[in-house]
LOPA-611953 format. One record per residue (C-alpha): residue in three letters; x, y, z. Coordinates in steps of 0.02 Angstrom, whole numbers, plus 50000, padded with zeros to 5 digits. Example, Ala and Ser with C-alpha at 12.3 -4.5 7.8 and 13.67 -1.06 7.14 Angstrom:
REM residues 2
ALA506154977550390/SER506844994750357/
This chain:
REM residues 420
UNK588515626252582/UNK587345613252529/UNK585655611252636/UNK586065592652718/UNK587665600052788/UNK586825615952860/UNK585445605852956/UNK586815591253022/UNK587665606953080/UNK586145615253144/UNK585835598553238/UNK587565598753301/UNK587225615653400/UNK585575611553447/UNK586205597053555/UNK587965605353612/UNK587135622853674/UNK586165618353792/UNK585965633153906/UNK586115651153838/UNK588005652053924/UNK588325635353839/UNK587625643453660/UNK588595659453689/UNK590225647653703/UNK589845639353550/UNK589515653353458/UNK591255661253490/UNK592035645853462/UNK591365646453282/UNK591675664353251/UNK593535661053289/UNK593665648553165/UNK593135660253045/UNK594235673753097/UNK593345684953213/UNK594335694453330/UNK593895696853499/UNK593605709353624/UNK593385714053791/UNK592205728553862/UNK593015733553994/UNK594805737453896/UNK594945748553757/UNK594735746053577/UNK595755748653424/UNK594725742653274/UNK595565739953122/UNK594685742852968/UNK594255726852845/UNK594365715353007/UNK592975705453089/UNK592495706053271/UNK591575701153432/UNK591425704253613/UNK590315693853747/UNK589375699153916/UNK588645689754058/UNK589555675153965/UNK587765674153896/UNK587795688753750/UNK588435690353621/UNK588945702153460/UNK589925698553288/UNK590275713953165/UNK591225716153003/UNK592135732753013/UNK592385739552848/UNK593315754052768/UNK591665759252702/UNK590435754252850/UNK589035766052850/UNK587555753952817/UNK587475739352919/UNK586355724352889/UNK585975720153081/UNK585395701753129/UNK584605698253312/UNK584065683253414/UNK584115675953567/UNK584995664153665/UNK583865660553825/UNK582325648653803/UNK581095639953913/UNK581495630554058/UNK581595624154240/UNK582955633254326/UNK583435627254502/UNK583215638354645/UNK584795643454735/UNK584295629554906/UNK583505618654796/UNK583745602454894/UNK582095594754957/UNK582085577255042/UNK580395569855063/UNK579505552455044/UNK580945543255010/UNK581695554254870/UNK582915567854844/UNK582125581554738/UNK582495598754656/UNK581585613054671/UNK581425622654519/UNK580755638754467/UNK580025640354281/UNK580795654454175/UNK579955661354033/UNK578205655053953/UNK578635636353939/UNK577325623453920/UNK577305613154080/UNK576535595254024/UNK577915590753911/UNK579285590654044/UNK578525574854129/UNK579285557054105/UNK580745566254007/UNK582465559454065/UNK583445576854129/UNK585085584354154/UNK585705600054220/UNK586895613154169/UNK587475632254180/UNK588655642454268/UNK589405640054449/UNK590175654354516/UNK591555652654670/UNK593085657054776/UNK594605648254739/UNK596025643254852/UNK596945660654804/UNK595505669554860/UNK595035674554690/UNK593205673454636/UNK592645662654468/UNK591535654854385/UNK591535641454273/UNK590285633654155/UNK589635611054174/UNK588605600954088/UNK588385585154196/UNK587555578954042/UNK587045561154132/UNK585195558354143/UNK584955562854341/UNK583315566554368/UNK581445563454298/UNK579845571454329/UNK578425556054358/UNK576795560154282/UNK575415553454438/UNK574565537854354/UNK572835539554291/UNK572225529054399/UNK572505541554524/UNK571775556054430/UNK570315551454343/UNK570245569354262/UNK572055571354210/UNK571355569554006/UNK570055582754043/UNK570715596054162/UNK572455591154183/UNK573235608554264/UNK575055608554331/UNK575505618354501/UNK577165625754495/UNK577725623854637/UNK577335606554697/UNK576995597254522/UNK578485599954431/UNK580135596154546/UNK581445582454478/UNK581765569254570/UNK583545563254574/UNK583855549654706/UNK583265537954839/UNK584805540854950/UNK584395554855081/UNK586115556155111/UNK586365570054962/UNK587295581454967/UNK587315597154851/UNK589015605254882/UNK589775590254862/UNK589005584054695/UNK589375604654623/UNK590985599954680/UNK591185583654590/UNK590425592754441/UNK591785606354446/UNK593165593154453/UNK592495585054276/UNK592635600654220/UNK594395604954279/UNK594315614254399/UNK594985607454564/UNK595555621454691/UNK593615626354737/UNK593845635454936/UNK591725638054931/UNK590655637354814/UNK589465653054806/UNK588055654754685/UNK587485644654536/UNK586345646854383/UNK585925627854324/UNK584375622254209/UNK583715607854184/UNK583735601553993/UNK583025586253900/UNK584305575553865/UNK583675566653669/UNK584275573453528/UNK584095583753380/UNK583385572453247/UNK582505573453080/UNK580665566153082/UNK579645562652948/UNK579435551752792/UNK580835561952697/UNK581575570952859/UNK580585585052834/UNK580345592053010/UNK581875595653140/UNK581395590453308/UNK582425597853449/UNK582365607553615/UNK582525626153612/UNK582205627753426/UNK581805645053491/UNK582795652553486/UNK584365644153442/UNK583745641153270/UNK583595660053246/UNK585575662753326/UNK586285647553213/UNK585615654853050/UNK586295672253089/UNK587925666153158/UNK588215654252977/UNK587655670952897/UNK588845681652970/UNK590155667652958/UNK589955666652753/UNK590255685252725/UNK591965695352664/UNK592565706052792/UNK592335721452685/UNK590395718852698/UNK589635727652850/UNK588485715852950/UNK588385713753123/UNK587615698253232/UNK586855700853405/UNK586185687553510/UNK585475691653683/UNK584775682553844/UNK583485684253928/UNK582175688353794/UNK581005675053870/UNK580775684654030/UNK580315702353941/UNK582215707253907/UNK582705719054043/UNK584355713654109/UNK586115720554077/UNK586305704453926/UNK584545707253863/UNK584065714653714/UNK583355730253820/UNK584925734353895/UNK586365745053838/UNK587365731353756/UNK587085734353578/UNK587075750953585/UNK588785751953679/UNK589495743053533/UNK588765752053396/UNK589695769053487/UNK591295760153504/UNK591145757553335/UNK590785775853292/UNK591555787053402/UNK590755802353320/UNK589165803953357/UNK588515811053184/UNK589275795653103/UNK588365785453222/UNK586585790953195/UNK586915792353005/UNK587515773353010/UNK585855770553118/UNK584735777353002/UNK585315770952850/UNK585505752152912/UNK584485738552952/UNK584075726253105/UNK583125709853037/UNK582375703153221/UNK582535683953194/UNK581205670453297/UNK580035657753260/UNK578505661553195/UNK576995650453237/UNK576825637653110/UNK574835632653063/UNK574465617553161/UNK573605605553082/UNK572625597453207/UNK572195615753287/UNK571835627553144/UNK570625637653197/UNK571945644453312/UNK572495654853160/UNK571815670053023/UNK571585660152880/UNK572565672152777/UNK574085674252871/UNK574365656752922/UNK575975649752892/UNK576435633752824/UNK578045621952866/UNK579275621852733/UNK578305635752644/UNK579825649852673/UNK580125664252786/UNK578895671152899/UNK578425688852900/UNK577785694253051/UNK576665708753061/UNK575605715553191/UNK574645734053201/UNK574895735753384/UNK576815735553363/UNK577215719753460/UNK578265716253293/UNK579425730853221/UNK579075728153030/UNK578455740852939/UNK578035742052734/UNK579775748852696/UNK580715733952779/UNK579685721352704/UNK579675729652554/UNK581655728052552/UNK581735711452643/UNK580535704452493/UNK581525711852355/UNK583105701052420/UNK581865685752448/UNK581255688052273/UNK582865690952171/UNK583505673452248/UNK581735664152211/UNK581625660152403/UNK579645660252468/UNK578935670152593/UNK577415671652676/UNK576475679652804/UNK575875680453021/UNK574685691053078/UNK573795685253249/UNK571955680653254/UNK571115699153295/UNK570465691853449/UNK571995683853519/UNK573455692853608/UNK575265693053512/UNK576785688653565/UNK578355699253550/UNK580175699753525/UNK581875708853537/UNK581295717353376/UNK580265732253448/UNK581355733953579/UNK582785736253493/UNK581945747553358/UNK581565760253506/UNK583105758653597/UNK584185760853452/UNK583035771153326/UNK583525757953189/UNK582475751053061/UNK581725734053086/UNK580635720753017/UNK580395705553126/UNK580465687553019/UNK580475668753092/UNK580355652853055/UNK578835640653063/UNK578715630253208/UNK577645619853297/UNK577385616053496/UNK578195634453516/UNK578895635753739/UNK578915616553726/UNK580415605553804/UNK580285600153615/UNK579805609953472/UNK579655606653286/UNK580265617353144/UNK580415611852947/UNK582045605552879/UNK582035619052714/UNK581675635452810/UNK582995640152912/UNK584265634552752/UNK583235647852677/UNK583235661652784/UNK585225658952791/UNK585125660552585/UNK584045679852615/UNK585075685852766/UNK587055682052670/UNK585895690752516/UNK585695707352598/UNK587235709952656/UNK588015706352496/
């Protein structure tokens, strides 16, 4: 696969997956084109040697694995599907001053300014009774621009380029309408029906986010940057999920994406939960042969890596400052917020090297706290080798981020490497 028809692709998935439930569908769409069989947790398996598979939870989660005759080292890719946003509260109708409003709650780290004067829509999963009386739930994208978040003029706020601070509660809720007479049932019921599904008895719960409704583009002179929402970490899960996709069968690799990494993890999809590690013992039954295939594979914890920004650099060490377009980011930090260690680089380089792809370097500022990832979590939950890696980025928790158009084509290059 050439690089121009990676990124269109890439760009492709950026703008069709636009909540994690919406990724997690368009990841098993792909892996079904390529032959990935799926399964379901609560029946029982009966894996097949030299056949792909995969098996969703929480509609949200998701993991791909080769099963080979000879699958006791696994090369083990993770990411996330969840990324900043505004999610709507379950009564989230508010009527006031002339407008119809949402109120929203933010979820995960996300950096509040950029959300105003952005034209919004909503999406996510609606969960209901039907006219049998059975419960479901169903999945919309009203994909319309219905709502905008007005910035209050400057004239109004002489201070808003100095000390410009954003409540979260009162500062931040789309508006959607001038007519009062709104109703919400009604318009998730209007949703459903573009959707297909007409026989809704009640509707019951909901989880919608708003999204930003431009597009992936390139930007720059010769398209060198990708410009997108939820770059992180969808960037990380696209990469992985081509990787996976590119590999013979009789290769062990396996593919895990999980939610909810923004919020710290813990949820019965996130990456601290038992999801993985159900799989892995499905996988192998005996428990020697599990903990031999643990220790002798692999997890590579994929997510952006903060890129050196230009205008800010004294935000970064000097010496582990990475550069746009300049490779693969290794991230290391002595605290363990990142999972590598010198043997996992060490074998991650070797790859990088024999292929001629770059690499470089992260290491926060000494006096600045780190971020983390599923990487350290997983490492302890499953006791498996790890190095965590990423991919430059600028504006990281923004409703629009910036990556370089070479890296990720890269990473893809390293990650079909080591399994090969």
């Amino acid at each position: 696969m050439k690089k121009r028809d990676f990124n269109e692709g890439l760009l492709g998935f950026l703008d069709a997956s636009v909540t994690p439930f919406h990724a997690t569908q368009n990841i098993t769409a792909m892996l079904k084109n390529a032959g990935f069989i799926e399964l379901r947790e609560q029946e029982k398996w009966q894996l097949e040697a030299s056949k792909k598979y995969f098996v969703t939870r929480n509609d949200s989660s998701v993991i791909a694995f080769t099963y080979p005759k000879n699958n006791t080292s696994y090369t083990m890719v993770g990411a996330h599907t969840d990324s900043p946003n505004l999610k709507l509260k379950p009564n989230p109708v508010i009527k006031e001053h002339g407008v119809v409003k949402f109120g929203v709650e933010s979820y995960g780290g996300l950096l509040l300014n950029p959300w105003f004067d952005r034209d919004l829509s909503l999406a996510g999963r609606v969960s209901y009774l039907r006219e049998s009386g059975e419960i479901a739930s169903s999945l919309i994208n009203v994909q319309k621009k219905i709502a905008i978040i007005p910035s209050l003029a400057i004239h109004l706020d002489d201070k808003a380029n100095k000390e410009r601070t954003v409540n979260k509660q009162t500062d931040i809720c789309p508006i959607i309408s001038t007519n009062e007479d709104f109703d919400f049932d009604t318009f998730l019921r209007w949703q459903l029906e573009n959707h297909g599904v007409s026989d809704v008895a009640e509707i019951y719960s909901h989880e919608l986010s708003f999204y930003d409704k431009e597009k992936a583009s390139y930007v720059g002179l010769r398209d060198d940057f990708i410009a997108s929402a939820r770059l992180d970490n969808l960037l990380s899960c696209y990469v992985a999920l081509l990787a996976i996709c590119s590999i013979d069968a009789s290769k062990p690799m396996l593919f895990v994406a999980s939610d909810h990494e923004e919020v710290g993890s813990e949820s019965v999809s996130g990456a601290a939960g038992s999801f993985l590690e159900s799989v892995l013992r499905r996988m192998f039954e005996d428990y020697e042969a599990y903990v031999q295939m643990t220790r002798s594979s692999m997890m590579i914890s994929a997510d952006n890596a903060h890129a050196i920004h230009p205008n800010y650099p004294g935000k970064h060490d000097a010496k582990h400052a990475p550069y746009i377009n300049k490779g693969v980011v290794i991230k290391v930090n002595a605290n363990q917020r990142y999972a590598s260690n010198s043997e996992t680089i060490a074998r991650f380089m070797q790859v990088a090297q024999e292929l001629g792809e770059p690499l470089q370097h992260f290491v926060t500022r000494s006096d600045m706290g780190c971020g983390s990832t599923i990487g350290p979590i997983t490492a302890t939950r499953i006791g498996i080798d790890t190095i965590d890696v990423g991919l430059p980025t600028y504006a990281m928790h923004s409703i629009r981020e910036t990556a370089g158009s070479d890296d990720a084509y890269s990473l893809y290059k390293i990650l079909v490497g080591m399994s090969l």
